[in-house]
C-alpha positions, 0 to 999 in steps of 0.5 A: 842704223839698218834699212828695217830700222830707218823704216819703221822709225819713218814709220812711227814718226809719220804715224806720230804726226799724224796722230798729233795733227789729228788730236790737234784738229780735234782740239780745235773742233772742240774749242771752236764749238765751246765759243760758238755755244758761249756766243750763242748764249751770251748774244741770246741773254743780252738781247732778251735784257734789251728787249725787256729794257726796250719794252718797259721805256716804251710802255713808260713812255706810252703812260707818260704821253697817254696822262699828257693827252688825257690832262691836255688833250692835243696841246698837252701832248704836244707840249709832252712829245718836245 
């Protein structure tokens, strides 16, 4: 193999890893944004589910001691809260 030869199959070769590091750190970005926005979504819908879940038991739960206090007054909402 000649000097020229050697040379530019450094060359290639240096500028083929660079290309594969460079597509790799592309991939990467990529997947890392892909399950950033998955995360982001799925934290977004669970919490607006618990939200809605936390909402409905409190209001259930208002009605329940509001009915007590207004068929026992103070006892029977104290009976209702233990």
């Amino acid at each position: 193999m000649s000097f020229v030869q050697a040379e530019a199959s450094e060359r290639g070769g240096r500028w083929l890893r660079s290309f594969a590091v460079r597509l790799n750190a592309w991939y990467s970005l990529v997947f890392l944004a892909s399950v950033l926005v998955l995360f982001v979504g799925l934290y977004w819908t669970l919490a607006g589910s618990l939200e809605e879940r936390e909402h409905a038991f409190l209001a259930q739960k208002l009605a329940e001691y509001g009915d007590a206090y207004r068929f026992g007054g103070v006892r029977g909402l104290q009976a209702a809260v233990e």
